[in-house]
C-alpha positions in Angstrom: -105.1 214.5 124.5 -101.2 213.9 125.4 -99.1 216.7 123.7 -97.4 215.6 120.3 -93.6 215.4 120.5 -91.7 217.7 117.7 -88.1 217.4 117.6 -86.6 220.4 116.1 -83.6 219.9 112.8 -81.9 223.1 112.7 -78.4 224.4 112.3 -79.1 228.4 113.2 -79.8 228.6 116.7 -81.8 232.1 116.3 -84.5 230.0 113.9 -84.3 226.7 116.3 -85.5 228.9 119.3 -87.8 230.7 117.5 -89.6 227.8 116.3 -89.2 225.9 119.7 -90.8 228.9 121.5 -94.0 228.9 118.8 -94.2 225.4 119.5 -94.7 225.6 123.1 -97.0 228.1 122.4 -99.1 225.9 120.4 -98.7 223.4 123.5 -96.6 221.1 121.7 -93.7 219.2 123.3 -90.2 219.8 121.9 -88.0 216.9 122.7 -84.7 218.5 121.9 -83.1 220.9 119.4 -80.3 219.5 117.1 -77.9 220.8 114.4 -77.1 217.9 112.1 -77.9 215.1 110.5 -76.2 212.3 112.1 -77.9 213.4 115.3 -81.2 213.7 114.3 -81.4 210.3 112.6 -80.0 209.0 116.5 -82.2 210.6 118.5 -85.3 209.8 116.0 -84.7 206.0 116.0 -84.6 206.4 120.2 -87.1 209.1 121.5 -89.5 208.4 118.3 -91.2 211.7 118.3 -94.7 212.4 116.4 -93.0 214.8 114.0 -89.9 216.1 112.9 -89.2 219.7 111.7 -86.2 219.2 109.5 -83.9 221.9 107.9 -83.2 220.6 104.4 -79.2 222.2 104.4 -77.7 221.3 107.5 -73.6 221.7 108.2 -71.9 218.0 108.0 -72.2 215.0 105.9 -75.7 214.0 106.2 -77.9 217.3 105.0 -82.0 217.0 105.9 -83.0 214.9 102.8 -80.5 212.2 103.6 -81.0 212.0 107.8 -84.7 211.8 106.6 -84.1 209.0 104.4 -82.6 207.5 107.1 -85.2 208.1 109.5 -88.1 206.4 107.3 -86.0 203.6 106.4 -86.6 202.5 109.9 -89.5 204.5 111.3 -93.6 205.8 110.0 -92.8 209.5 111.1 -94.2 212.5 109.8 -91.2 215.4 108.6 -92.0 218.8 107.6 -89.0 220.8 105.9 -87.8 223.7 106.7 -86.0 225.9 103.8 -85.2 229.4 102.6 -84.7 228.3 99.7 -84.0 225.2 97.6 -82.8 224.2 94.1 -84.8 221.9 91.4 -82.5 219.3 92.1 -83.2 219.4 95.5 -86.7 219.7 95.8 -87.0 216.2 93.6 -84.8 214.6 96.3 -87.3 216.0 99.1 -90.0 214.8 97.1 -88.8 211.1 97.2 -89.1 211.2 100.9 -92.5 212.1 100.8 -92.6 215.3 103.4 -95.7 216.2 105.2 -95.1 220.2 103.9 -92.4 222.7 103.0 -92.4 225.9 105.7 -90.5 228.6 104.4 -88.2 230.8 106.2 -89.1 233.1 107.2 -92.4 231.9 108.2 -95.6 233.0 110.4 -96.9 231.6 113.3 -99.8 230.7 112.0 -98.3 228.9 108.7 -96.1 226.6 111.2 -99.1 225.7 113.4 -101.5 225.2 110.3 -98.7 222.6 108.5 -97.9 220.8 111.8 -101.5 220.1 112.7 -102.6 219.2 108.7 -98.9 216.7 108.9 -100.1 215.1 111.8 -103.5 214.7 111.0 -102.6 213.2 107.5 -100.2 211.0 109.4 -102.8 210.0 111.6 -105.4 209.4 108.9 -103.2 207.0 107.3 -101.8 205.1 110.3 -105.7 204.1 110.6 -106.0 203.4 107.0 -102.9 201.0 107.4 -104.3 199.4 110.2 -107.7 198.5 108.9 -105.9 197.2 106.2 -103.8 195.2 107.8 -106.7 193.8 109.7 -108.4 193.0 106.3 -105.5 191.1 105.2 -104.8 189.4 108.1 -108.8 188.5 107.8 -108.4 188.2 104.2 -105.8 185.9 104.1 -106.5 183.9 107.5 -110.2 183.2 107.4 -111.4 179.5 106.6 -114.1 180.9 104.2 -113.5 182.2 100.6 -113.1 185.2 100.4 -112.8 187.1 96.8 -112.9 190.4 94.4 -114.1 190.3 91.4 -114.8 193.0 88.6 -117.9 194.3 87.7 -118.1 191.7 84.8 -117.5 188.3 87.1 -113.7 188.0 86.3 -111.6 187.4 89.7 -109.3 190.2 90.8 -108.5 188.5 94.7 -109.1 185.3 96.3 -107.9 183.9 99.4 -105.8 180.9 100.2 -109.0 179.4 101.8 -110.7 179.6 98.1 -107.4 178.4 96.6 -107.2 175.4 99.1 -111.2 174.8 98.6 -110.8 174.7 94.8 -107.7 173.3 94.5 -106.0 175.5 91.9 -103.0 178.1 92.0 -103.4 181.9 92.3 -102.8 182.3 88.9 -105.1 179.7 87.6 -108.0 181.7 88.5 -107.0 185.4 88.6 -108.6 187.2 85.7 -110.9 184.3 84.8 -114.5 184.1 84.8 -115.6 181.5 87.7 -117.6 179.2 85.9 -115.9 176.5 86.0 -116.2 177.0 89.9 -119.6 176.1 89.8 -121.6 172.4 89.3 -123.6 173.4 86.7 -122.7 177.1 85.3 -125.9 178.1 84.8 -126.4 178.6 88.6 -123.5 181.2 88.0 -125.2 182.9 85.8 -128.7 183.0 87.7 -126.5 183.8 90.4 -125.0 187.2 88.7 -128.8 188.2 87.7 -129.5 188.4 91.0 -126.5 190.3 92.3 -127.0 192.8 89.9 -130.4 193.0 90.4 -130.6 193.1 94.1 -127.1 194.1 95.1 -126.9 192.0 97.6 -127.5 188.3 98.9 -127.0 186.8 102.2 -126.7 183.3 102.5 -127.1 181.9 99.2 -126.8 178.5 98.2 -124.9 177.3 95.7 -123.6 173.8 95.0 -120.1 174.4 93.4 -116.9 172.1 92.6 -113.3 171.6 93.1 -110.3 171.2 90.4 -111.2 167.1 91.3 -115.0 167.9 90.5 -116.1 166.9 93.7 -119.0 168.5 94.6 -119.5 171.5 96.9 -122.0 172.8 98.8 -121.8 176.7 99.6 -123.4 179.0 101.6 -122.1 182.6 100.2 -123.1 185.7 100.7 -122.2 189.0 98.3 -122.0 192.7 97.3 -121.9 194.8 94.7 -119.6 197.4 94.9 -121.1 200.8 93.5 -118.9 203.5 91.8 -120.0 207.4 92.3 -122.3 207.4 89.5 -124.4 204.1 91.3 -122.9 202.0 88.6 -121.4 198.3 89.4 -117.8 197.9 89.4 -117.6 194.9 91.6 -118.4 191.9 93.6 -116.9 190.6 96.6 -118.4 187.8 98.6 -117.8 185.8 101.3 -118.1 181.3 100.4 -119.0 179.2 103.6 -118.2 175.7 102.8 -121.1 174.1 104.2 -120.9 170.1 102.6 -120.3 168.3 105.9 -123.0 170.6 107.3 -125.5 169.6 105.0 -124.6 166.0 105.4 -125.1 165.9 109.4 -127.9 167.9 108.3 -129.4 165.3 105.9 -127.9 162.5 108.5 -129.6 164.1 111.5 -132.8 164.5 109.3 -132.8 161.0 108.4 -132.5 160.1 111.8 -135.4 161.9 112.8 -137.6 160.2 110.1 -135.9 157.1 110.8 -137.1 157.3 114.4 -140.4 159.0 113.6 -141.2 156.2 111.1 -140.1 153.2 113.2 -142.4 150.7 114.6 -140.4 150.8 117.5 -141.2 152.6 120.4 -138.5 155.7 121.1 -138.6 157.5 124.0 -135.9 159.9 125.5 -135.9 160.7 129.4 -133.3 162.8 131.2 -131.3 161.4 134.0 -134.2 161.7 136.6 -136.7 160.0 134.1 -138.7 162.9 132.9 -139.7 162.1 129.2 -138.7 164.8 126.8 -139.2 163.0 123.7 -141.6 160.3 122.2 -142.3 159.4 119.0 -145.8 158.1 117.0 -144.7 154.7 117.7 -145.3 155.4 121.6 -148.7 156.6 121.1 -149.3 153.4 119.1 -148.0 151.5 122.3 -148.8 153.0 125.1 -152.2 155.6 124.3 -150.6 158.3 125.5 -149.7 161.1 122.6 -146.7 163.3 123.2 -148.4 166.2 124.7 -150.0 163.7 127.3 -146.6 162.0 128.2 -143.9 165.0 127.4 -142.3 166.6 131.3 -144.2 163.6 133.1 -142.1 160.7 134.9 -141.4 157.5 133.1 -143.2 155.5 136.4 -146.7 156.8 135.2 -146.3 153.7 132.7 -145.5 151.3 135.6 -148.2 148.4 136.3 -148.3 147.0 139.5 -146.9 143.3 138.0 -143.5 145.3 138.0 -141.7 145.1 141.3 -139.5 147.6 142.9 -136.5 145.5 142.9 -136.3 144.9 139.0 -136.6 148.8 138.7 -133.5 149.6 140.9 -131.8 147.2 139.6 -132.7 149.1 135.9 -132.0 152.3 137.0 -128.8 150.7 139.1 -127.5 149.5 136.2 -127.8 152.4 133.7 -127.2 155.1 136.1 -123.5 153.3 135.5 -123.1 154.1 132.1 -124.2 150.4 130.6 -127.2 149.5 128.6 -130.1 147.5 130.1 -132.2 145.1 128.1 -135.0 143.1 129.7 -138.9 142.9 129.4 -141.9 144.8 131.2 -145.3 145.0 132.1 -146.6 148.3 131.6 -150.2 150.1 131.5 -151.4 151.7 128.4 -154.0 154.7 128.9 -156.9 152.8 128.4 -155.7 150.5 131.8 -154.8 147.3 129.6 -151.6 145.9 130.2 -149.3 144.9 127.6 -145.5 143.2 127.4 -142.9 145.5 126.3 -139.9 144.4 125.3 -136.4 147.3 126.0 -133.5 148.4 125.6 -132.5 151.4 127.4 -129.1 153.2 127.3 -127.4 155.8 128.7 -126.7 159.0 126.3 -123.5 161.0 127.4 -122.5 164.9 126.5 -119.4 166.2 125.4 -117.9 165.8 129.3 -118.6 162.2 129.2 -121.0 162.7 131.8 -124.5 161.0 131.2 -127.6 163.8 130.3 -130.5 161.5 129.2 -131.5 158.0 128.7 -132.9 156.5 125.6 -135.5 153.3 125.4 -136.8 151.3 122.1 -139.4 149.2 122.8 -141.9 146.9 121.2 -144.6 145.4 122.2 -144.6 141.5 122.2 -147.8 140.8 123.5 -148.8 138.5 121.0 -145.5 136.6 120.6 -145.7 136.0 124.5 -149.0 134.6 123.9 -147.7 132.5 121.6 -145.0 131.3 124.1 -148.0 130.5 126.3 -149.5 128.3 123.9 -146.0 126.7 122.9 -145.4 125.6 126.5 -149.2 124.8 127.2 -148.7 122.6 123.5 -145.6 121.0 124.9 -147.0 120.3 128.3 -150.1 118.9 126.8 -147.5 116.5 124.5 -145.6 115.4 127.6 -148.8 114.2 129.1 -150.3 113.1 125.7 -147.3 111.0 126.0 -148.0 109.6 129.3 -151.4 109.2 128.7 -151.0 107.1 125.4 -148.9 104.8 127.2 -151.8 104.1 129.9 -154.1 103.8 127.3 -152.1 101.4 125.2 -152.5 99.0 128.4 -155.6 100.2 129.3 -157.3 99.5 125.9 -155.7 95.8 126.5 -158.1 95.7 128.8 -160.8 96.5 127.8 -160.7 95.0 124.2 -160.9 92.0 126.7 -163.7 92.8 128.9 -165.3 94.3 125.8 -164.7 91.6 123.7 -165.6 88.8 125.7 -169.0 90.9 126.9 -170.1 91.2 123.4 -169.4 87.8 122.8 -171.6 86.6 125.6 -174.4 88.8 124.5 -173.5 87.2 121.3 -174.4 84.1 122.5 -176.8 84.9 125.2 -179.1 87.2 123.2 -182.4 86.0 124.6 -181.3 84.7 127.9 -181.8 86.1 131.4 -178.7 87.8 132.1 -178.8 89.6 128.8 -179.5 92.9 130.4 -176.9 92.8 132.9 -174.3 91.4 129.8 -175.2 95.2 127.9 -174.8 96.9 131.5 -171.4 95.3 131.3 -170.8 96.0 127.8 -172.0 99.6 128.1 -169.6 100.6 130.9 -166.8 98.9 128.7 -167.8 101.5 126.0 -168.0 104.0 128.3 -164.4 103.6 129.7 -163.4 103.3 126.1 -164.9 107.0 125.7 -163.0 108.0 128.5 -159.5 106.7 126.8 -160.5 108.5 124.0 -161.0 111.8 125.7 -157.5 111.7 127.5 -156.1 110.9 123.8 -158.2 113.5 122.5 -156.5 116.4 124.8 -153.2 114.7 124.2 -153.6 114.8 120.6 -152.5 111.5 120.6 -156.3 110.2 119.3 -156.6 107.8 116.6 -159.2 109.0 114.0 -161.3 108.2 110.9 -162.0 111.6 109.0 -164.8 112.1 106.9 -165.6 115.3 105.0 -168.7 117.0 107.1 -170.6 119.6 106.3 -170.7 122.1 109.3 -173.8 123.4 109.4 -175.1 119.8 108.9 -173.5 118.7 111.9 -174.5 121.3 114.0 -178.0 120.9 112.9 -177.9 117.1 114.1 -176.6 117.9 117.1 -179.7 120.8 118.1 -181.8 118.6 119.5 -179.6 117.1 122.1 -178.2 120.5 122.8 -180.9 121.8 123.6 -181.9 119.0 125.7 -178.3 119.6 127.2 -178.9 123.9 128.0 -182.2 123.0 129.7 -185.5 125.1 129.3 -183.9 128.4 131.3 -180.9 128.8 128.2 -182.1 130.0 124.9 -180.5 128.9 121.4 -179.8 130.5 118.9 -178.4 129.2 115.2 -176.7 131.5 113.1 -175.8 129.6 109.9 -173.8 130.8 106.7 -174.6 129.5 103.6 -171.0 129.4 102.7 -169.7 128.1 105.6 -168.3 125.0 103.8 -167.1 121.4 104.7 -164.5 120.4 107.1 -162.7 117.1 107.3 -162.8 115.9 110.7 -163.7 112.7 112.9 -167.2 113.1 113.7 -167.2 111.4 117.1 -164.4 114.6 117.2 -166.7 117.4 116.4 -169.3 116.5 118.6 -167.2 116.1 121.3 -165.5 119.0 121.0 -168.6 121.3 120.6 -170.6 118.9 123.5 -167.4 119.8 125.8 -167.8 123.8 124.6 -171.6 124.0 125.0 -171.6 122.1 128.8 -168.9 124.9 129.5 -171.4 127.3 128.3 -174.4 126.0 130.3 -172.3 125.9 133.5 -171.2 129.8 133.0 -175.5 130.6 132.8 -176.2 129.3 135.8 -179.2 132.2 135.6 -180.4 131.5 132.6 -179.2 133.1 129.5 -178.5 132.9 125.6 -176.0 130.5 123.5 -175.2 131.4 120.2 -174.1 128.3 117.7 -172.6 129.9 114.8 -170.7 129.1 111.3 -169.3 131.0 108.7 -166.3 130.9 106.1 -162.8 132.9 107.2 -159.7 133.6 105.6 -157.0 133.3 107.6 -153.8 135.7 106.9 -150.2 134.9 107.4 -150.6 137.3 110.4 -153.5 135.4 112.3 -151.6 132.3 111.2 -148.5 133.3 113.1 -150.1 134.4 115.9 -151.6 130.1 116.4 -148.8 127.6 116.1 -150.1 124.7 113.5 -152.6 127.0 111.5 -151.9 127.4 108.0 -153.2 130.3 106.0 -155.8 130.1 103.8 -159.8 129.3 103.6 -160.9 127.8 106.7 -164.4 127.1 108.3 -165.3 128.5 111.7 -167.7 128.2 114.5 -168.2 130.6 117.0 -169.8 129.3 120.3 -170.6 132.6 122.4 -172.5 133.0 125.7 -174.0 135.6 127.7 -172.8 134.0 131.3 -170.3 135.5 133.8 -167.0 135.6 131.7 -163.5 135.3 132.4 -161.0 137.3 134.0 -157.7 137.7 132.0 -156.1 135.0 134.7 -158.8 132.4 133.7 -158.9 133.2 130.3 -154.8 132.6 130.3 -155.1 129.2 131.2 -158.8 128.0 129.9 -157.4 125.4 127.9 -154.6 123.9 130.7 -155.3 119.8 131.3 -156.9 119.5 134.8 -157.6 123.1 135.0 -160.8 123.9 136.3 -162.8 126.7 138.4 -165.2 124.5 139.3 -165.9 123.1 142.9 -164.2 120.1 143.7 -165.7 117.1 142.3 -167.4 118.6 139.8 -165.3 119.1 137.1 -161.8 117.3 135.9 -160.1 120.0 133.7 -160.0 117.6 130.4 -163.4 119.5 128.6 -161.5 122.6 127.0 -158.3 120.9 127.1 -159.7 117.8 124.9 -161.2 120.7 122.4 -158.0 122.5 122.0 -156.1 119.0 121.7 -159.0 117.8 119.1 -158.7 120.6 117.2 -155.0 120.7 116.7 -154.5 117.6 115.9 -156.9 118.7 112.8 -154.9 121.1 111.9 -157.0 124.0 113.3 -157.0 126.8 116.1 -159.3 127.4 118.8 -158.7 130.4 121.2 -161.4 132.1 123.7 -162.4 135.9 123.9 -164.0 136.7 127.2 -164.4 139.5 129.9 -165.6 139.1 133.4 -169.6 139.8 133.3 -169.5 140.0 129.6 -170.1 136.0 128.6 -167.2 134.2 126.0 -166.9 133.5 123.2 -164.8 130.4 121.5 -163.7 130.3 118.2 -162.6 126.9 116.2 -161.2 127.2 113.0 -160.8 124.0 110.8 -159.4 123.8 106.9 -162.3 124.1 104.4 -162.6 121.3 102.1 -164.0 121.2 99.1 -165.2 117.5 98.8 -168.9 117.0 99.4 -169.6 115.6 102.5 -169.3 111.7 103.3 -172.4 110.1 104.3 -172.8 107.8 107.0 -172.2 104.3 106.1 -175.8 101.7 107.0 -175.3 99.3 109.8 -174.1 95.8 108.5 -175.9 92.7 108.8 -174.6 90.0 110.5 -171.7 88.0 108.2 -169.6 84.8 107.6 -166.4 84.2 106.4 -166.5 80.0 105.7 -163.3 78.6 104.3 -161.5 81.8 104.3 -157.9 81.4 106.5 -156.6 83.9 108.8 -153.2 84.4 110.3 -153.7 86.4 114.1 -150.6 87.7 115.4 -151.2 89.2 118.9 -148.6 88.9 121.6 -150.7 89.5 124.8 -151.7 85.7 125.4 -156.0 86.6 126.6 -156.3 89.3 123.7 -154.9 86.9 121.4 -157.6 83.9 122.8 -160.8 86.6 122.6 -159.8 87.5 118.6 -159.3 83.8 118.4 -163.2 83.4 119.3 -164.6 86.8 117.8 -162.8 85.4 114.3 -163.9 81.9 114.3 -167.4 82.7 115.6 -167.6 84.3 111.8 -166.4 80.8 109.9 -162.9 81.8 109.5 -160.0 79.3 110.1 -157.5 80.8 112.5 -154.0 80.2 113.0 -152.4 82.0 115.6 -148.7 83.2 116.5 -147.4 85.9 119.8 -144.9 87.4 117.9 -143.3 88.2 114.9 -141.0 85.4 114.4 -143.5 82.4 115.1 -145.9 84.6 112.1 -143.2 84.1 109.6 -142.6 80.3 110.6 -146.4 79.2 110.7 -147.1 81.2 107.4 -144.1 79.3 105.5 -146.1 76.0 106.2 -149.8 77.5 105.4 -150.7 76.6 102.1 -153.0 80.0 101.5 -153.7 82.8 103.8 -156.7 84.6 103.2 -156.1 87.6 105.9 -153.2 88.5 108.2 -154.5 90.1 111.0 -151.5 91.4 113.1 -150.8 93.7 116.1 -148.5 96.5 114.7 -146.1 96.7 117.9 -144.3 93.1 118.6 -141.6 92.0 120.4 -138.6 91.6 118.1 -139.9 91.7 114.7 -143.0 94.3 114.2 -146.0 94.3 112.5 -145.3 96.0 109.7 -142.5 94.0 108.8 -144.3 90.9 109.2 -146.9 92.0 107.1 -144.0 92.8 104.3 -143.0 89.5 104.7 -146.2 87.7 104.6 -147.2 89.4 101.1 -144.0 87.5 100.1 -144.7 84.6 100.7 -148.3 85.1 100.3 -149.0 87.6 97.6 -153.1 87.4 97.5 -153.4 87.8 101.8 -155.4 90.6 103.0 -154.2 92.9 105.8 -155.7 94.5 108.6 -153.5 95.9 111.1 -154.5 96.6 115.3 -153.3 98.4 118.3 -154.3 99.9 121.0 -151.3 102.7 120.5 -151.9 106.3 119.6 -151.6 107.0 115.8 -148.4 109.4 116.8 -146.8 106.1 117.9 -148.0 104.2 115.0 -146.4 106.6 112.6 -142.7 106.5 114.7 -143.6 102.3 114.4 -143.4 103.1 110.3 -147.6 102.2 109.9 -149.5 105.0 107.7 -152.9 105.1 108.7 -154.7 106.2 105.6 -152.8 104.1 103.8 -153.5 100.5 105.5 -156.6 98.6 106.8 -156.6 99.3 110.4 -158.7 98.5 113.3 -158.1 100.2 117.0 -157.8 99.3 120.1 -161.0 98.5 121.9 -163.0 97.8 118.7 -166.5 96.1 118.7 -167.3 92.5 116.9 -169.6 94.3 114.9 -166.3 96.6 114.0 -164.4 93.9 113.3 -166.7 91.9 110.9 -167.0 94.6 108.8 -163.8 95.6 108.4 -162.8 92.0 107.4 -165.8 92.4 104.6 -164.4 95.5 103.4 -161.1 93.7 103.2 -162.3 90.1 101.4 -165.5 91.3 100.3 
C-alpha cells in the first residue's frame, strides 16, 4: 500500500520534529512541517494530504480550529488535534469541526500511531459509505423503474422521479401516504402486503396499477422487507417495472401467433436460402407434410415437375431484391397429388435492413381452377352452341321440306310400290333431324318439351335396350332407391344422355366387365353448389353410371366433356357423346362431372332438381283428323316451306291463306272475315312473329296460335317468344305432330 501523507501543524519546533521522526518510523510520509494557520490551510488545498496533525493554539491570526474550518470547507480530510491543554470554550469549537481524535502533549508513541491509523481508517470507512451512497442515489434517482421506501405499515417514506413521472403526482402528494390509490383495484394491495410480510420477499410480481389519469398500469415489481435486529419488519422497498407496452406486444405477438396458427391460409417461413423454419397447421392441411416432416428441409421438395426453372428464378430473382412476389404454382403434396397453390411471398428484413427470411401464404385453389375450367369449357361450348344453332336454323329448313313432303307422299302413297323406299327416305330425314338435335343438345341451345319422369321408371324402360347395347360379355347391374324421386326433363333428353354415358361405358370394357346404373336422392350444399356453375342448392335426384373399364388419366378426365374431344381411333368417334350429356344436363339446370383413375373404371354423376309432381304419362298416339270449315292464316317467309305447310294443312280440311312476312299477315287478315288459327314463323323479316300474332288477336280476338321455328329456344327467348307459355311447334316437326297440335289448339 502507498504510504499515507501527514502534514504536520505545529508552532514548537522541538514537538514538530518529534512527531515527524515517530511518523517516519511508523512509515508514514510527512509532506512538510508548518507553524501557522494561514499556511496550513495553503498547503492543504495544494498537496491534499491524507491527514493533518493540527496544533489547536498556533502564533498568528488563524489558530488550529479556524485553519481547520477552512480546510473542510473545501476538502474531506481527516485532522487530528494536537493540545496540552484546552479550555471548555475551546473544545466546543473543536468539536464543530468534527476531529478524527485529540493527542495530548506530551504523548506516546504508541498513542500517536493508534489515533492516526483509527483517523484514517474511519475516514476511509466513510469515504466508502459516501460513495455507495452516492451510487444509490444516482441509481435511485436515475433509473426508469420505480423505485421506493416505505415503512413497515405500507406508508411511503422515498420514491423516485421515475414513480413520480409514472403516477403522475408531486413528491408531496404521496410521501407519508398509504399507496392504495396506486393500485387498480386496492384489494390487490392488500393481498399484495400479506404476501410481503409473509414471505419477505417477491420477485417479479404482477400487479396492474394506475396513474393520477386512472389509466391503467401494468407492473412487474419486485420487493423486500427490511428486518430490524429483533427479525421484526420495519420496511419495504421495491423495485416497479413498467411493463404495459410489454404486455401489449406480448398479447399482440400472441395474437399473431394464433392468428397464423388458426388461419386457413397456408404460412410458411424460409430463410434466405429456402430452408423452411416454420409452418403452420394450415400447411399440413395443404401440402401432407407436418412440421417435423418439412421443418430444415428446402422449399424445392414441394416442386412438381409442371413448374419450370425459369418461373422459379424469376421468383427467387424478384424477392431476393427486396419486393414481394405473387403468382400461382403447381406443387406435390406427400401423397404425390398435385394441387394449385395460389402465393404471396415477401421478403422479411432485420434491424440492418438487410433481408433474413422469406414469408409465403398460400391457398389452395384447386377447386376454383376447376371451376375456371368448366367456365371456359361452358363458354366455348356457347360460342359453338351459337354456331351450331345458326346451321341448324337452315338446316331444319331443310329438312322440314324433305321431311314434309316424304311424309306427305307416304301420305298419299300408303299402299303403293314405292312405299318402302318413301319411309327409307323419311327415316334418314328423321335421322338427320336427330343429329341436329344432338349438336343443339351439347350446345344447350335444344328446344325441349319437359315432362315430370320418374327416374327409376326411366331407367327401368331403358334396361332392355341397354342391355342389348353392353352385349353378352358386360354385366348390369341396377341399384335403385326408393326415394330417388322425379325429375323434370325432356325424355328424348334423358335417354340420350344416359344412351351417350352407357356406349362410353361399353367402349372403356372392351374385356368384358360390369356397369352399374344407379339412382338415389342427394342434397346438394352451397359448397357442392359453388364448386358447379348453374347448380342450385337443394334436393336433387342423381344417377350414378360407374364402370369397371380402363379409366382415365387426370389429362383425359380434364377434358372428357370438350366438343369433338375424343380418344378414340379416327373414324370412330366424333367428340359430341359426353359433350351433348354435359350440354343436356345444364340446360336442365343440373351438373354432371366424372370421377375416374387409370385402371380403376369411371364413374359419372348427373344431378337434376327433384320434383315433387307425379310423373306425366305418355300421351296415346292420335288418330288421324280433319279440320273442315276451320280457316287458317300461314305466315312463313321461306317460299317451299311455306308451299309444303300449305299442303300438310289443307290435306286436313283447313282453308289456308298464306302471307311471307309480317306485313302482308296484317293486310290479308284485315280482309278475312274470321280466322280460326294463325300459324306463324316466329322470326320474319321486318315485323316478327310475335308481334303479328299481337296484332292478329286484335283484329281477331277468337284465333288460335301456334307458333314455329326452326331456331334454338335461346334465340326464341332474345326474339321475346316464351315457350311454356305459347303453342309451339319446332322445326322439323312430323304431319302427325302438326295435326295434333292444331287439335289441342281448336279442339
Amino acid at each position: 500500500m502507498a504510504k499515507a501523507k501527514i502534514l504536520i501543524v505545529e508552532d514548537e519546533a522541538i514537538i514538530a520534529s518529534v512527531i515527524a521522526g515517530a511518523l517516519k518510523k511508523f512509515d508514514y510520509e510527512v509532506i512538510d512541517i508548518l507553524n501557522s494557520g494561514e499556511a496550513a490551510v495553503a498547503e492543504a488545498l495544494e498537496k491534499k494530504p491524507d491527514l493533518i496533525l493540527m496544533d489547536i493554539r498556533l502564533q498568528g491570526a488563524v489558530d488550529g480550529i479556524a485553519a481547520a474550518e477552512q480546510i473542510l470547507e473545501h476538502l474531506d480530510i481527516p485532522i487530528i488535534y494536537l493540545t496540552a491543554y484546552a479550555d471548555e470554550p475551546t473544545l466546543e469549537r473543536a468539536k464543530k469541526t468534527k476531529p478524527y481524535g485529540y493527542i495530548p502533549k506530551p504523548f506516546q508513541e504508541i498513542e500517536l500511531k493508534t489515533t492516526i491509523e483509527m483517523a484514517l481508517y474511519k475516514h476511509g470507512f466513510e469515504m466508502r459509505l459516501k460513495e455507495s451512497e452516492a451510487r444509490f442515489r444516482s441509481l435511485f434517482e436515475n433509473s426508469q423503474d420505480v423505485i421506493y421506501i416505505s415503512d413497515k405499515s405500507g406508508s411511503l417514506l422515498e420514491i423516485n422521479p421515475a414513480g413520480l413521472k409514472l403516477f403522475g403526482y408531486e413528491r408531496n402528494e404521496l410521501l407519508g401516504s398509504q399507496p392504495d390509490r396506486l393500485y387498480a383495484d386496492p384489494r390487490d394491495r392488500k393481498i399484495f402486503f400479506t404476501q410481503i410480510k409473509s414471505k419477505k420477499s417477491l420477485k417479479e410480481y404482477e400487479l396492474k396499477l394506475k396513474n393520477k389519469k386512472g389509466d391503467i398500469i401494468q407492473g412487474m415489481e419486485t420487493a423486500n422487507a427490511m428486518v430490524d435486529k429483533d427479525g421484526k419488519i420495519s420496511g419495504i422497498q421495491g423495485i416497479i417495472r413498467d411493463v404495459t407496452e410489454k404486455k401489449k406486444r406480448e398479447e399482440t405477438l400472441t395474437l399473431l401467433q394464433t392468428a397464423i396458427h388458426s388461419s386457413s391460409e397456408s404460412v410458411l417461413i424460409t430463410d434466405r436460402q429456402g430452408v423452411i423454419v416454420y409452418t403452420n397447421p394450415a400447411f399440413e392441411i395443404l401440402t401432407g407434410y407436418n412440421s417435423v416432416e418439412a421443418l430444415g428441409r428446402n422449399i424445392n421438395f414441394l416442386k412438381s415437375e409442371k413448374i419450370s426453372d425459369e418461373a422459379t428464378r424469376q421468383m427467387w430473382e424478384i424477392i431476393a431484391s427486396g419486393r414481394s412476389w405473387a403468382g400461382e404454382f403447381i406443387n406435390q403434396r406427400q401423397d404425390g397429388s398435385q394441387y394449385h397453390q395460389r402465393s404471396i411471398i415477401s421478403p422479411v428484413f432485420d434491424d440492418k435492413g438487410a433481408i433474413s427470411h422469406y414469408v409465403s401464404i398460400a391457398s389452395d385453389f384447386t377447386k376454383e381452377k376447376r371451376l375456371e375450367e368448366q367456365l371456359i369449357q361452358a363458354a366455348k361450348l356457347d360460342s359453338l352452341g351459337r354456331l351450331a344453332s345458326g346451321i341448324a336454323h337452315d338446316f331444319n329448313n331443310y329438312l322440314t321440306i324433305i321431311n314434309g313432303y316424304s311424309e306427305m307422299l307416304l301420305y298419299e302413297n300408303e299402299s303403293n310400290s314405292n312405299s318402302d323406299r318413301l319411309r327409307l327416305m323419311l327415316q334418314a330425314g328423321m335421322n338427320a333431324s336427330k343429329l341436329v338435335a344432338k349438336i343443339l343438345g351439347f350446345s344447350r341451345h335444344q328446344a325441349a318439351a319437359p315432362t315430370v319422369l320418374d327416374v327409376n321408371r326411366t331407367i327401368k324402360d331403358l334396361e332392355r335396350m341397354v342391355r342389348r347395347l353392353l352385349g353378352e360379355g358386360i354385366e348390369l347391374q341396377l341399384e335403385l332407391h326408393a326415394d330417388a324421386g322425379r325429375m323434370l326433363i325432356d325424355s328424348a333428353q334423358i335417354e340420350q344422355v344416359l344412351i351417350n354415358l352407357v356406349l362410353n361405358a361399353r367402349d372403356a370394357m372392351p374385356a368384358g366387365g360390369r356397369l352399374t346404373l344407379e339412382s338415389l336422392p342427394m342434397r346438394v350444399d352451397e359448397a357442392l353448389a359453388a364448386e358447379h356453375p348453374g347448380l342450385s342448392a337443394g334436393d336433387h335426384t342423381a344417377i350414378r353410371v360407374r364402370d369397371s373399364g380402363t379409366g382415365m388419366t387426370p389429362q383425359v378426365l380434364a377434358r372428357v366433356f370438350e366438343p369433338f374431344y375424343t380418344t378414340k381411333p379416327k373414324g370412330e368417334g366424333t367428340g359430341l357423346g359426353l359433350a351433348s350429356v354435359f350440354g343436356i344436363v345444364s340446360q336442365n339446370h343440373g351438373a354432371v362431372w366424372a370421377e375416374s383413375e387409370a385402371g380403376q373404371g369411371s364413374t359419372f354423376i348427373i344431378i337434376l332438381p327433384r320434383i315433387s309432381e307425379t310423373s306425366t304419362q305418355e300421351p296415346a298416339p292420335g288418330a288421324e283428323r280433319r279440320f273442315d270449315g276451320r280457316s287458317v292464316l300461314l305466315v312463313e317467309d321461306e317460299q317451299d316451306i311455306r308451299e309444303l305447310m300449305r299442303e300438310i294443312l289443307e290435306s286436313m280440311g283447313l282453308a289456308v291463306q298464306m302471307a311471307a312476312d309480317g306485313k302482308q299477315a296484317l293486310k290479308i287478315a284485315e280482309e278475312m272475315k274470321r280466322i280460326d288459327l294463325l300459324f306463324c314463323d316466329v322470326v320474319l323479316p321486318g315485323i316478327s312473329g310475335v308481334e303479328v300474332a299481337t296484332r292478329v288477336r286484335k283484329l281477331h280476338p277468337g284465333a288460335a296460335v301456334i307458333f314455329t321455328s326452326g331456331h334454338s329456344e335461346g334465340y326464341l327467348k332474345r326474339a321475346g317468344l316464351e315457350l311454356p307459355k305459347v303453342h309451339f311447334v319446332e322445326k322439323p316437326s312430323s304431319r302427325a305432330s302438326i295435326m295434333e297440335k292444331i287439335g289441342e289448339v281448336l279442339g
